[in-house]
mmCIF file of the N, C-alpha and C atoms, coordinates in Angstrom:
data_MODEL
# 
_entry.id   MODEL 
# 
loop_
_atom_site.group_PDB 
_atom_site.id 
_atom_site.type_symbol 
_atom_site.label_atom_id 
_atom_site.label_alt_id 
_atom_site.label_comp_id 
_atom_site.label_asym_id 
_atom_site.label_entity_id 
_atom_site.label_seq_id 
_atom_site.pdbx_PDB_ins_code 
_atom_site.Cartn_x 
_atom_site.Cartn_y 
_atom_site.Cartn_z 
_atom_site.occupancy 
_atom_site.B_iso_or_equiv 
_atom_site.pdbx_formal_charge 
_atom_site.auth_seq_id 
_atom_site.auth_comp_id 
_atom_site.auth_asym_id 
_atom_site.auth_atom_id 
_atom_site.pdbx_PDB_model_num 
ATOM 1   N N  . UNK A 1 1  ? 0.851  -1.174 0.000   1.00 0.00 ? 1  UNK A N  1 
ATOM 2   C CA . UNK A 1 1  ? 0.000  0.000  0.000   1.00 0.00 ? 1  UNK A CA 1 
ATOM 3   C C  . UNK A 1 1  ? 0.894  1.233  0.000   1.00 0.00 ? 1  UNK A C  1 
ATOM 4   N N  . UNK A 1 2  ? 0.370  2.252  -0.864  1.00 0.00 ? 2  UNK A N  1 
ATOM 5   C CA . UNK A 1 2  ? 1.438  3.310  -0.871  1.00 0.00 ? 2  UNK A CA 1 
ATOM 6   C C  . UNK A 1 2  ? 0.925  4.034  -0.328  1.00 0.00 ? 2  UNK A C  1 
ATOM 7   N N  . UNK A 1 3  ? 1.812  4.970  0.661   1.00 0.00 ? 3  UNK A N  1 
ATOM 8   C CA . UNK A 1 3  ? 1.171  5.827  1.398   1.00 0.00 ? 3  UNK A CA 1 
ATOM 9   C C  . UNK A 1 3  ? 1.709  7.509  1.273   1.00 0.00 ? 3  UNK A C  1 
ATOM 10  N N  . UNK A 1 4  ? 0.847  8.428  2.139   1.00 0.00 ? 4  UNK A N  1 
ATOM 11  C CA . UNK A 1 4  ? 2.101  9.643  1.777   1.00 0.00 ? 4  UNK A CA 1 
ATOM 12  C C  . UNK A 1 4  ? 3.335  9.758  2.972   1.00 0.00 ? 4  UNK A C  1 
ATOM 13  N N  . UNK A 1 5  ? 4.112  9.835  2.980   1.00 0.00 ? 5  UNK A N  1 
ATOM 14  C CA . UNK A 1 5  ? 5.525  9.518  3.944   1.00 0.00 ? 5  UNK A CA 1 
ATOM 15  C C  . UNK A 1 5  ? 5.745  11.095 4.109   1.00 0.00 ? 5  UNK A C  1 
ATOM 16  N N  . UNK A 1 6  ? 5.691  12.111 3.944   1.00 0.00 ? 6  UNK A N  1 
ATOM 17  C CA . UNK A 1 6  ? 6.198  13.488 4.364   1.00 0.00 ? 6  UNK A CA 1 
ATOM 18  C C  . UNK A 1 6  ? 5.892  14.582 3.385   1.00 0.00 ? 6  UNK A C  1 
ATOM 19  N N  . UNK A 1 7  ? 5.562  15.785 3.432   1.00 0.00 ? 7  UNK A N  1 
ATOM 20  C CA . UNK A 1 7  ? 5.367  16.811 2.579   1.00 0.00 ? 7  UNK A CA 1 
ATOM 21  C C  . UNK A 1 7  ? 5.732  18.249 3.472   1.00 0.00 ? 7  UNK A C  1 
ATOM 22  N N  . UNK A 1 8  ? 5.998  19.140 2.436   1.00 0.00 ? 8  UNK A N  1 
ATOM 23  C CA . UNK A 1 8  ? 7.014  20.175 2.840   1.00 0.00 ? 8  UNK A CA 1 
ATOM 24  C C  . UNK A 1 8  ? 6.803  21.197 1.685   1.00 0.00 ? 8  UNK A C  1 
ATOM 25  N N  . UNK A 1 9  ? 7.728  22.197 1.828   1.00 0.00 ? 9  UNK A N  1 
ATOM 26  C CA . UNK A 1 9  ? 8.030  23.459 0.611   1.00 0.00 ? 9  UNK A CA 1 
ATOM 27  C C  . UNK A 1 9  ? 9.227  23.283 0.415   1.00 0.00 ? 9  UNK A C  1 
ATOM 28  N N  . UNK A 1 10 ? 9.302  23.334 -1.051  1.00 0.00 ? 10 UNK A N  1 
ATOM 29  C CA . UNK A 1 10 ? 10.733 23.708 -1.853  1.00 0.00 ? 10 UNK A CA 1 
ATOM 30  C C  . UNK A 1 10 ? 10.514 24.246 -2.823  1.00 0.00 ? 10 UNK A C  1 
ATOM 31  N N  . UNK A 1 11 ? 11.923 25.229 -3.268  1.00 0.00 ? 11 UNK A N  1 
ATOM 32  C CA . UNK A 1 11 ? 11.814 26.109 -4.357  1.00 0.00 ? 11 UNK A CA 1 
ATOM 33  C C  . UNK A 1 11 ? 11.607 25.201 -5.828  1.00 0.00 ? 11 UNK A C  1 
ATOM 34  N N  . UNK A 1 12 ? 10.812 25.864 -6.649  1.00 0.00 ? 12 UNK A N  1 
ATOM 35  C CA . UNK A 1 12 ? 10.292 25.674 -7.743  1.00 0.00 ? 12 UNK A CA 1 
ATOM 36  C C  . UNK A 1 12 ? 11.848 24.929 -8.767  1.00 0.00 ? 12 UNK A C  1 
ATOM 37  N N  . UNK A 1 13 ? 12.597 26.038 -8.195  1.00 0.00 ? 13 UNK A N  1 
ATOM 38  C CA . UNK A 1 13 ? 14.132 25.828 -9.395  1.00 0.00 ? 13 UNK A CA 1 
ATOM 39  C C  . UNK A 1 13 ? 14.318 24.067 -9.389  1.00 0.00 ? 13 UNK A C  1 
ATOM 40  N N  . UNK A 1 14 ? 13.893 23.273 -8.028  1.00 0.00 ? 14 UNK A N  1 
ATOM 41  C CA . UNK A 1 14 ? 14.709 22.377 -7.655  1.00 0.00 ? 14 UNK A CA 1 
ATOM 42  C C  . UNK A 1 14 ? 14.096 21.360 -8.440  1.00 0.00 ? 14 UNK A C  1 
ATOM 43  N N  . UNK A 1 15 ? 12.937 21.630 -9.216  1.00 0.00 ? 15 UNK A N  1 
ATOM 44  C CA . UNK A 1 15 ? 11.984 20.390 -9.477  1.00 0.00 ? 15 UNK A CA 1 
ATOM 45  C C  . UNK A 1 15 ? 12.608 19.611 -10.525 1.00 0.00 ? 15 UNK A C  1 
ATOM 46  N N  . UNK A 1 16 ? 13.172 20.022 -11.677 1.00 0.00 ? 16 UNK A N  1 
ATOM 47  C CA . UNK A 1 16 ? 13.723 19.334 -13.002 1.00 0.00 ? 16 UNK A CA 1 
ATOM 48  C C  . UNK A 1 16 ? 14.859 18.799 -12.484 1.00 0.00 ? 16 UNK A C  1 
ATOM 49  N N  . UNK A 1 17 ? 15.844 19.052 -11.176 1.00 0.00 ? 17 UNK A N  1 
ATOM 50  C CA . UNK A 1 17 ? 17.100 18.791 -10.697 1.00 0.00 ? 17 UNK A CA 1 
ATOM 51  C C  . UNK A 1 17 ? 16.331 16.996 -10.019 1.00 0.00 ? 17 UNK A C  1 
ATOM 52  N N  . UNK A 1 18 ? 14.711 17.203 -9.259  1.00 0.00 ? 18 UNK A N  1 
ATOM 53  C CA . UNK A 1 18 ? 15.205 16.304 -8.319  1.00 0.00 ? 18 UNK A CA 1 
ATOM 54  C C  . UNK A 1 18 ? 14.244 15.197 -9.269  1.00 0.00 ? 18 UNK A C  1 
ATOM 55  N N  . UNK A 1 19 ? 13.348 15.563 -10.120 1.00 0.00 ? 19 UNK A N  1 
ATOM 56  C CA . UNK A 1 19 ? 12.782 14.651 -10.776 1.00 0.00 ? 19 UNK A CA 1 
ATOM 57  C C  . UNK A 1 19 ? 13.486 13.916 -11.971 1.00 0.00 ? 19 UNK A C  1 
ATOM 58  N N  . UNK A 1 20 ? 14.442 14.696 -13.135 1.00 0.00 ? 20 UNK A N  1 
ATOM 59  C CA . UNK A 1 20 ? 14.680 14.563 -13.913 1.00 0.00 ? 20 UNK A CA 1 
ATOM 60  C C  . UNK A 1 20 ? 16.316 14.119 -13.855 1.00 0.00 ? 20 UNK A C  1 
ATOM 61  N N  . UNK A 1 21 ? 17.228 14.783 -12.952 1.00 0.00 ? 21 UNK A N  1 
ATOM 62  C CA . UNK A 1 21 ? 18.810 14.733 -12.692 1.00 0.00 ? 21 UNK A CA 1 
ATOM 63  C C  . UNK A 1 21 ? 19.038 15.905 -13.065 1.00 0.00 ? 21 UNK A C  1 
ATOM 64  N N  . UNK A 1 22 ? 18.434 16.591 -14.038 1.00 0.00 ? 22 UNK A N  1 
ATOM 65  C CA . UNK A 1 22 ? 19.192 17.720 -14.264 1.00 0.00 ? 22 UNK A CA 1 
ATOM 66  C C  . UNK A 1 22 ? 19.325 19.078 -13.763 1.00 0.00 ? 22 UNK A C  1 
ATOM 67  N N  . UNK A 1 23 ? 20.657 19.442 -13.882 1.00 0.00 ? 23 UNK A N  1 
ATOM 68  C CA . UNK A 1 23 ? 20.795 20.494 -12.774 1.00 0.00 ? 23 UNK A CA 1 
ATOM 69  C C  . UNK A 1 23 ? 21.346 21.576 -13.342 1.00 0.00 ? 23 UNK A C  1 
ATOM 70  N N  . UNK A 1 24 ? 21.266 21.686 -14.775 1.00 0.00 ? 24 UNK A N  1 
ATOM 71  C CA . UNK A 1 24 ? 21.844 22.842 -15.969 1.00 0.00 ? 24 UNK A CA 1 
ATOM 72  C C  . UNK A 1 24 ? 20.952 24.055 -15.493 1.00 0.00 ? 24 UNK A C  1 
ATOM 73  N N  . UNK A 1 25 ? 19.859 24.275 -14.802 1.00 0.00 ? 25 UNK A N  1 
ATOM 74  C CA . UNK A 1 25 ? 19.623 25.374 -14.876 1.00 0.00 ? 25 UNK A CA 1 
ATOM 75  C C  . UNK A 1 25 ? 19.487 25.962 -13.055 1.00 0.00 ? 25 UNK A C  1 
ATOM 76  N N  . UNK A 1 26 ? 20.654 24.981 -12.703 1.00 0.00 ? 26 UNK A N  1 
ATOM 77  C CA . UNK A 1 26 ? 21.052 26.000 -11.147 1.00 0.00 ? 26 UNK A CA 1 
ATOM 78  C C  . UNK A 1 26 ? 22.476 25.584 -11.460 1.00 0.00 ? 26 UNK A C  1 
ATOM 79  N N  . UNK A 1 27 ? 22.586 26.719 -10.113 1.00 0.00 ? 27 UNK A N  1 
ATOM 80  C CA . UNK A 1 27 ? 23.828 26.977 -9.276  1.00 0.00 ? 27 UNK A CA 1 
ATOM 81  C C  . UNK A 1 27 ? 24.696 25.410 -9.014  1.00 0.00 ? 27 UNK A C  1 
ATOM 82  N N  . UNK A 1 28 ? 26.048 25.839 -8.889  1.00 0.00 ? 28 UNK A N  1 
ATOM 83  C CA . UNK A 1 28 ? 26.959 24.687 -8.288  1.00 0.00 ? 28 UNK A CA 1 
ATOM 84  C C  . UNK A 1 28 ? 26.712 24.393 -6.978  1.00 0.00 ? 28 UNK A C  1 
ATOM 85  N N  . UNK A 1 29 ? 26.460 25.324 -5.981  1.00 0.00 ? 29 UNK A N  1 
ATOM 86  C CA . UNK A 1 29 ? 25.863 25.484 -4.837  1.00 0.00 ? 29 UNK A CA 1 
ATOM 87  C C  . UNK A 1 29 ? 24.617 25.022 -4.632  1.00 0.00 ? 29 UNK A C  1 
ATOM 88  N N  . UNK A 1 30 ? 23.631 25.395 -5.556  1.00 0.00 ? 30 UNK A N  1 
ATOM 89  C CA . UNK A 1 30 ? 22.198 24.814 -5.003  1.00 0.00 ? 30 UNK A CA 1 
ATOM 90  C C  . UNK A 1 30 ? 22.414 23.260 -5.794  1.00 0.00 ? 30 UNK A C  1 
ATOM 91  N N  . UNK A 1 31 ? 23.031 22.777 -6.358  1.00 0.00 ? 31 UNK A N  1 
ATOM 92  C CA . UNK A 1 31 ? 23.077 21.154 -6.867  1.00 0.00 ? 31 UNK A CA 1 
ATOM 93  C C  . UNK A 1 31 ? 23.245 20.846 -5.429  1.00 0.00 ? 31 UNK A C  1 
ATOM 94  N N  . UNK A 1 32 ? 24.852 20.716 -4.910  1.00 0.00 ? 32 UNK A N  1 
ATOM 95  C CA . UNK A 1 32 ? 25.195 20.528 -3.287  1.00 0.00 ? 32 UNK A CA 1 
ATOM 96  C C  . UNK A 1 32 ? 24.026 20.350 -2.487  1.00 0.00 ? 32 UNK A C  1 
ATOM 97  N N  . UNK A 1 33 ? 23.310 20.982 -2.691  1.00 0.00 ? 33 UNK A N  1 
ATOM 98  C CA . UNK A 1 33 ? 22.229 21.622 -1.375  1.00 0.00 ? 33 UNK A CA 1 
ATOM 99  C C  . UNK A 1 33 ? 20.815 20.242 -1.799  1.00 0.00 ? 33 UNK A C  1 
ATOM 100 N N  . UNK A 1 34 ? 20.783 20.470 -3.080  1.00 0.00 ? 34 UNK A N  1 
ATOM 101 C CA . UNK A 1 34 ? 19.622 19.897 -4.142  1.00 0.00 ? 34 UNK A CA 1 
ATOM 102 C C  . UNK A 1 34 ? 19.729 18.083 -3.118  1.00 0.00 ? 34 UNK A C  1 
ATOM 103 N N  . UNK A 1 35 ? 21.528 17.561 -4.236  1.00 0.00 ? 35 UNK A N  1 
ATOM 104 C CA . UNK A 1 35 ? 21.750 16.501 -3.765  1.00 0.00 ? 35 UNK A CA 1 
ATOM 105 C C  . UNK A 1 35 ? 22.320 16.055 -2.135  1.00 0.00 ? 35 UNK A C  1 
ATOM 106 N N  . UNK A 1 36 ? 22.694 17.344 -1.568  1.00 0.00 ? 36 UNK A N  1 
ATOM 107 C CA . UNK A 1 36 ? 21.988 16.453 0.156   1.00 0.00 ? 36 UNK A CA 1 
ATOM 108 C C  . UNK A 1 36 ? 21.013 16.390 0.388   1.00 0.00 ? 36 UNK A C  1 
ATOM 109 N N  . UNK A 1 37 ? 20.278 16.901 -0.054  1.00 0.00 ? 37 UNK A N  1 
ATOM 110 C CA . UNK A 1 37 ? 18.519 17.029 0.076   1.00 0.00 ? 37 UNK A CA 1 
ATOM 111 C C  . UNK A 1 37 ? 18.186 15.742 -0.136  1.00 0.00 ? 37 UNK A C  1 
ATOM 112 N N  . UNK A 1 38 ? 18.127 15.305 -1.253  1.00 0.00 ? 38 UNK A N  1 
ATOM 113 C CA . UNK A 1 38 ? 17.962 13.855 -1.482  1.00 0.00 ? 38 UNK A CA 1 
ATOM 114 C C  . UNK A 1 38 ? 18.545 13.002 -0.781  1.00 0.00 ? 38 UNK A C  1 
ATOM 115 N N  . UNK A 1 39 ? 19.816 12.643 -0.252  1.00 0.00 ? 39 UNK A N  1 
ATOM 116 C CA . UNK A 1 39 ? 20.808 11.778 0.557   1.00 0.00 ? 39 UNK A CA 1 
ATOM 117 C C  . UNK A 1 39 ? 19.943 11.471 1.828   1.00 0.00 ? 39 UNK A C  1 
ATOM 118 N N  . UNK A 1 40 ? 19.152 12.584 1.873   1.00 0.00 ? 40 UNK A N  1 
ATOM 119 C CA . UNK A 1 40 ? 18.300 12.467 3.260   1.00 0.00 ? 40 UNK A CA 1 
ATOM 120 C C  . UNK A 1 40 ? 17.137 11.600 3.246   1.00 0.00 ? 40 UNK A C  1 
ATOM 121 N N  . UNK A 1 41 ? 16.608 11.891 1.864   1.00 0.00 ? 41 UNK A N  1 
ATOM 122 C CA . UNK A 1 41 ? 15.265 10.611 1.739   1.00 0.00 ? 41 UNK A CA 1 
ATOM 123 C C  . UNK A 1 41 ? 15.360 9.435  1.784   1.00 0.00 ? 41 UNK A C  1 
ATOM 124 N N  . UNK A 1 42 ? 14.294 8.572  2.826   1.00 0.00 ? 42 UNK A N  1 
ATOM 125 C CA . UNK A 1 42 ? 14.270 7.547  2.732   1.00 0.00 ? 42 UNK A CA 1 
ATOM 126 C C  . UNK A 1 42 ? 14.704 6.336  1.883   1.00 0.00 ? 42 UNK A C  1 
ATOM 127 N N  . UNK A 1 43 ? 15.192 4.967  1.536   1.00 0.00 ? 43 UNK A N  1 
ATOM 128 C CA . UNK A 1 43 ? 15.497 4.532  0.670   1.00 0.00 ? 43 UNK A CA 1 
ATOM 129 C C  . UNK A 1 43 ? 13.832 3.724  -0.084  1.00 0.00 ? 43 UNK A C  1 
ATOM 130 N N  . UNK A 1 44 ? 13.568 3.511  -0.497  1.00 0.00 ? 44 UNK A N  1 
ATOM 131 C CA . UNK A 1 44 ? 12.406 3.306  -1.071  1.00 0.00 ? 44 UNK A CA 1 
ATOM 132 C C  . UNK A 1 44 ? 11.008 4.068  -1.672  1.00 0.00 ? 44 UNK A C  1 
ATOM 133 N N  . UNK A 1 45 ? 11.537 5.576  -1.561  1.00 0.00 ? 45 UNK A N  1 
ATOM 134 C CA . UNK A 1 45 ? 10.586 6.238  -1.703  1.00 0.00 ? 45 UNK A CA 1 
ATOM 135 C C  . UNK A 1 45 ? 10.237 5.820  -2.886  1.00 0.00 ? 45 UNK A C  1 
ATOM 136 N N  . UNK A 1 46 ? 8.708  6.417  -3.376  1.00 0.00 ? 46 UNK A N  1 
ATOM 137 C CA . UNK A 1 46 ? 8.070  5.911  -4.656  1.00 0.00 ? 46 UNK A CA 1 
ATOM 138 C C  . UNK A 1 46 ? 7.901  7.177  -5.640  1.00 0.00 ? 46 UNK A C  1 
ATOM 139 N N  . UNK A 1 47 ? 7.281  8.160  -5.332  1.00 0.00 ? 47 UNK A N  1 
ATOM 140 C CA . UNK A 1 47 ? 7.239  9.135  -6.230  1.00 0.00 ? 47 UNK A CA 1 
ATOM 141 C C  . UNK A 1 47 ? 6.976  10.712 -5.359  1.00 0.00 ? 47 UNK A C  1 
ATOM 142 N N  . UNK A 1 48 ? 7.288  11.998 -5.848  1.00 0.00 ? 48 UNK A N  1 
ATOM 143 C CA . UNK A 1 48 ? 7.333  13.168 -5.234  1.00 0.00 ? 48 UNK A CA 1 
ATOM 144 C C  . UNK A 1 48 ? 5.817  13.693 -5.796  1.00 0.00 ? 48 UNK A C  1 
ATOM 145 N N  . UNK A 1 49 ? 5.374  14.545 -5.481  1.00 0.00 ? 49 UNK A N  1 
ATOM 146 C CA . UNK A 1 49 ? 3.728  14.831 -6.286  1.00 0.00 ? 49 UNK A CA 1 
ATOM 147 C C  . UNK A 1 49 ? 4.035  16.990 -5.950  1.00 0.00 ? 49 UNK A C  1 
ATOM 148 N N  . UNK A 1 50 ? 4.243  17.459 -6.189  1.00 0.00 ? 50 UNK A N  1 
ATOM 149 C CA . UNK A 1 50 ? 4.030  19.304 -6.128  1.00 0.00 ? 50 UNK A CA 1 
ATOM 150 C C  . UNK A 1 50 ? 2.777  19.605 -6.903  1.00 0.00 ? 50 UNK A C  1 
ATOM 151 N N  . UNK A 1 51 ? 2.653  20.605 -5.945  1.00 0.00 ? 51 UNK A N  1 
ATOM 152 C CA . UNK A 1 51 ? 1.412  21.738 -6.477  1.00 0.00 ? 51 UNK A CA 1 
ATOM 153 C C  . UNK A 1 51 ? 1.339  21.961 -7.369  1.00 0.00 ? 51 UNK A C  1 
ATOM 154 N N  . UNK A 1 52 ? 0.119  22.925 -7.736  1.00 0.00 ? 52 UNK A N  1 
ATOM 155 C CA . UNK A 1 52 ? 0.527  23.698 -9.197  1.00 0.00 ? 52 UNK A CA 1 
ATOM 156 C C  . UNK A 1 52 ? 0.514  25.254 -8.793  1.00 0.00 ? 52 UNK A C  1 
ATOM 157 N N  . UNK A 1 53 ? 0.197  25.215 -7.208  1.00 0.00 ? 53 UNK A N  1 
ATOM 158 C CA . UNK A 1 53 ? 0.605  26.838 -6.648  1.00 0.00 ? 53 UNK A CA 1 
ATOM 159 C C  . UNK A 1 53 ? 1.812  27.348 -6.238  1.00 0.00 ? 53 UNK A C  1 
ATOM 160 N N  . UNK A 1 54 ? 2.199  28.299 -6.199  1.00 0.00 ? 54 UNK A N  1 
ATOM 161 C CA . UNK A 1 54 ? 3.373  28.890 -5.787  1.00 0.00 ? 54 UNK A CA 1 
ATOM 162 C C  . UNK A 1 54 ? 3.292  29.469 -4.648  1.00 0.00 ? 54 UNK A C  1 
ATOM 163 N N  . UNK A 1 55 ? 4.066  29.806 -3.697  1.00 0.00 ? 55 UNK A N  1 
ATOM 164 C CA . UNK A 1 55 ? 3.914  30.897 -2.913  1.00 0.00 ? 55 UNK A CA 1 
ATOM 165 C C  . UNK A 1 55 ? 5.650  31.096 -2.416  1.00 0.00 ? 55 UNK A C  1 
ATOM 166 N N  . UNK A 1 56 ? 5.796  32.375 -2.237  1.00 0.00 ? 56 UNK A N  1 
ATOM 167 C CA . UNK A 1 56 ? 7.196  32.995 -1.943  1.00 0.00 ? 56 UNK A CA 1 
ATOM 168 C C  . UNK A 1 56 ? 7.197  32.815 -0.371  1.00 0.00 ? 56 UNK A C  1 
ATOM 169 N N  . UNK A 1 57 ? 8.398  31.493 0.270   1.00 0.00 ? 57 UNK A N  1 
ATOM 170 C CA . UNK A 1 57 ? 8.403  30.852 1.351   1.00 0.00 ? 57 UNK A CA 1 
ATOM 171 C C  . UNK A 1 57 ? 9.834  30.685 1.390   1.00 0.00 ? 57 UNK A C  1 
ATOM 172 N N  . UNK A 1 58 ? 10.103 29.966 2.684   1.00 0.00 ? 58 UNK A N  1 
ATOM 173 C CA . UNK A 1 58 ? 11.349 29.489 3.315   1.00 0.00 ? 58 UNK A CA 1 
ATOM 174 C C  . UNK A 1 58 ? 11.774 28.392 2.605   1.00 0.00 ? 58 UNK A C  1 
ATOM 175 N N  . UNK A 1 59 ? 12.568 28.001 1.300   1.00 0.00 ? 59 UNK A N  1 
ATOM 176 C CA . UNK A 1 59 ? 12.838 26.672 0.481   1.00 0.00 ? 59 UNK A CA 1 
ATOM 177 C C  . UNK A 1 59 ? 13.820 25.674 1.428   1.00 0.00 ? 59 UNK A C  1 
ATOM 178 N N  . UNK A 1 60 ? 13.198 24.520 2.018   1.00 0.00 ? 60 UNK A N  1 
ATOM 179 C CA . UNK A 1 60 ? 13.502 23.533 2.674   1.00 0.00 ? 60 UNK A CA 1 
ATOM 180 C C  . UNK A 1 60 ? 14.973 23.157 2.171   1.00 0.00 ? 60 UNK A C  1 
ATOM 181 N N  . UNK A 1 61 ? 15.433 23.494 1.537   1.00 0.00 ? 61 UNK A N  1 
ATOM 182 C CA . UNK A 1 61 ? 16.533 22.477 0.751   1.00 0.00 ? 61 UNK A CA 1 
ATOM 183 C C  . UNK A 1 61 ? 17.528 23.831 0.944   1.00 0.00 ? 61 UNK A C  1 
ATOM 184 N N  . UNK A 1 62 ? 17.613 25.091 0.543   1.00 0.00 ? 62 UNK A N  1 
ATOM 185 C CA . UNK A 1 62 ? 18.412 25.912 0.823   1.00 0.00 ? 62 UNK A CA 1 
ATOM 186 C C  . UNK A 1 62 ? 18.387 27.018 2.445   1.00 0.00 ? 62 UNK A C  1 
ATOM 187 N N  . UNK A 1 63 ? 17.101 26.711 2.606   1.00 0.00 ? 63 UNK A N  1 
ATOM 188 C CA . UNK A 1 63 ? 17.251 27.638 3.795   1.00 0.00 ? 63 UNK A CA 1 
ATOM 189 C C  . UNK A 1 63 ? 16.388 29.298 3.675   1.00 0.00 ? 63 UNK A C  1 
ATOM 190 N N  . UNK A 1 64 ? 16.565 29.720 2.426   1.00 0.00 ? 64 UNK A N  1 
ATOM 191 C CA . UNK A 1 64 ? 16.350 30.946 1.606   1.00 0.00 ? 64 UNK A CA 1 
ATOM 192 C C  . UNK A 1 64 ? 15.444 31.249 1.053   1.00 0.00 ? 64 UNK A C  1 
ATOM 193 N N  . UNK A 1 65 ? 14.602 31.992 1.253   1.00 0.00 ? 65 UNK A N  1 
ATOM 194 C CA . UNK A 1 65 ? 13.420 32.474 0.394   1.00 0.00 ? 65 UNK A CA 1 
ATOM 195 C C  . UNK A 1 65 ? 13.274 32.652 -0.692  1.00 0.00 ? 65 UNK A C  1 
ATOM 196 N N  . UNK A 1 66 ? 12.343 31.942 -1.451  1.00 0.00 ? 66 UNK A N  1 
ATOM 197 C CA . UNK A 1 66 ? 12.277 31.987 -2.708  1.00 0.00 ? 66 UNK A CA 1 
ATOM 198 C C  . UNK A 1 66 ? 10.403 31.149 -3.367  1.00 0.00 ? 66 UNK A C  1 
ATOM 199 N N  . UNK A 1 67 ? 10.431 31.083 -4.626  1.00 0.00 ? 67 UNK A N  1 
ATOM 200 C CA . UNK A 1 67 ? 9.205  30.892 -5.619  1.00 0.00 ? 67 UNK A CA 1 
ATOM 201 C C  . UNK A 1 67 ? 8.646  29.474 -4.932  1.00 0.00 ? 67 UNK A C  1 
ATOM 202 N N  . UNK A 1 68 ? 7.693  29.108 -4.245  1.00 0.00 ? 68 UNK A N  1 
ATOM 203 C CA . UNK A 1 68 ? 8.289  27.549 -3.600  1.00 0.00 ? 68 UNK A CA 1 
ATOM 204 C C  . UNK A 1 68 ? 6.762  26.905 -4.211  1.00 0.00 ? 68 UNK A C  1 
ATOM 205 N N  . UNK A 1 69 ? 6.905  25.586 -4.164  1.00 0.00 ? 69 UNK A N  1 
ATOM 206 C CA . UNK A 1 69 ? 5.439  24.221 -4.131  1.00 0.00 ? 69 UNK A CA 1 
ATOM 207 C C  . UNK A 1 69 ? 5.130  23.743 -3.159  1.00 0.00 ? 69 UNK A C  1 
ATOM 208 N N  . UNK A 1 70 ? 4.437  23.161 -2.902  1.00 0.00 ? 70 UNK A N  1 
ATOM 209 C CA . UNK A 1 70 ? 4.357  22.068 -1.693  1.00 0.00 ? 70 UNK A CA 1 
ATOM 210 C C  . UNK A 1 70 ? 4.728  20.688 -2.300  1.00 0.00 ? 70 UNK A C  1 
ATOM 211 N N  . UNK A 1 71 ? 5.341  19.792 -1.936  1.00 0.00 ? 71 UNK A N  1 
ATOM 212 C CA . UNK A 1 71 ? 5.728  18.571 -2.261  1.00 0.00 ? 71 UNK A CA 1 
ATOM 213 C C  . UNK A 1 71 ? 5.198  17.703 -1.512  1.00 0.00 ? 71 UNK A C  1 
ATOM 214 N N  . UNK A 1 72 ? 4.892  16.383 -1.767  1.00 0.00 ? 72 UNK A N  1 
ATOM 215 C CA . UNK A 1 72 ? 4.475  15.523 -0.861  1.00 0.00 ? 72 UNK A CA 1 
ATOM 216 C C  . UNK A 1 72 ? 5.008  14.389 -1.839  1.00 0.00 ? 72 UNK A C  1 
ATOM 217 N N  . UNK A 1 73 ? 5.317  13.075 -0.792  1.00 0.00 ? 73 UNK A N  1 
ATOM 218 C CA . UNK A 1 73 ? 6.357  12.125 -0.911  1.00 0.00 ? 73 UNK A CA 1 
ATOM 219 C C  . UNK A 1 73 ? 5.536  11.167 -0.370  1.00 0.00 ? 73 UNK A C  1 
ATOM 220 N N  . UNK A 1 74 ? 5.640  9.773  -1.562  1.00 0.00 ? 74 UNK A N  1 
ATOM 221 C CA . UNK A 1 74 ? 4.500  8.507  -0.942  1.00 0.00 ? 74 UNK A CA 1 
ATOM 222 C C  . UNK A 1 74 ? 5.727  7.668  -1.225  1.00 0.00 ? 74 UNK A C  1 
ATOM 223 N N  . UNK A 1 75 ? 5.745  6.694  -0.743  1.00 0.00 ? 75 UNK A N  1 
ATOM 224 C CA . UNK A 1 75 ? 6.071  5.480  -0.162  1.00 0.00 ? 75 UNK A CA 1 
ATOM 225 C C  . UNK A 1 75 ? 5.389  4.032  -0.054  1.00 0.00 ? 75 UNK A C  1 
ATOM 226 N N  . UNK A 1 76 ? 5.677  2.869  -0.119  1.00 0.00 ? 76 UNK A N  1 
ATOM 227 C CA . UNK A 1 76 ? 5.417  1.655  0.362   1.00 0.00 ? 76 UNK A CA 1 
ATOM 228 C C  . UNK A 1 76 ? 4.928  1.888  1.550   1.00 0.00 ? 76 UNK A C  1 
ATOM 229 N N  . UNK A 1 77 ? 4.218  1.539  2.153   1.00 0.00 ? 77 UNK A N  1 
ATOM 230 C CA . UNK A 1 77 ? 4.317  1.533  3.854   1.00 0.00 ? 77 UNK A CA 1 
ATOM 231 C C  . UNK A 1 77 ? 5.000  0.096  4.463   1.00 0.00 ? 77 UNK A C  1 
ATOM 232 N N  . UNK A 1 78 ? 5.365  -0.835 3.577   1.00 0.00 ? 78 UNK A N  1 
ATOM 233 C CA . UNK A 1 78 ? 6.395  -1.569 4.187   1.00 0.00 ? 78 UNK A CA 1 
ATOM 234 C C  . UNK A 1 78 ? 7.510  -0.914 4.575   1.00 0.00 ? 78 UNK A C  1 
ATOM 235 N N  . UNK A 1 79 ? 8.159  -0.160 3.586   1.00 0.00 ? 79 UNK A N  1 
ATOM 236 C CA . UNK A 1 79 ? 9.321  0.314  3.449   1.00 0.00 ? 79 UNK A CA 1 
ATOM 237 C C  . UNK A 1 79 ? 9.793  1.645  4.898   1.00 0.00 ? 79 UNK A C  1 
ATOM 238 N N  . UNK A 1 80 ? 8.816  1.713  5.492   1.00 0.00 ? 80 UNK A N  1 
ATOM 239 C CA . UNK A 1 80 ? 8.790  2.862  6.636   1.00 0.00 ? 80 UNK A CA 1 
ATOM 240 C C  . UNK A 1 80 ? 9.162  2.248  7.816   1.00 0.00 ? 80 UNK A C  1 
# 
């Protein structure tokens, strides 16, 4: 059964970096930031799901205010 495992705000920039790999359209710095971000997630996660709203917030992954989504993160519930 998949469940939702955690949801949060992050900046908009980060989405093509954490869905896709690619990171051509940030910083050398926010990759760093991008990929500890990830290092931190669970091992089994299943898929990330974001808004389609924006709002200018505290981006979880850098610390820094900026364009952000809400994200939410499902999982196995074995895997928890």
């Amino acid at each position: 059964m998949i469940i939702e495992y955690t949801s949060g705000l992050i900046g908009q920039y980060a989405i093509c970096a954490i869905e896709y790999g690619d990171f051509s359209g940030v910083s050398d710095e926010d990759q760093e930031n991008i990929e500890a971000w990830l290092a931190d997630m669970p091992e089994g996660y299943k898929t990330f799901q974001y808004s389609d709203n924006t709002e200018f917030a505290s981006d979880e992954i850098s610390g820094l205010m900026a364009d952000c989504v809400e994200y939410k993160i499902f999982m196995n519930q074995s895997d928890i």
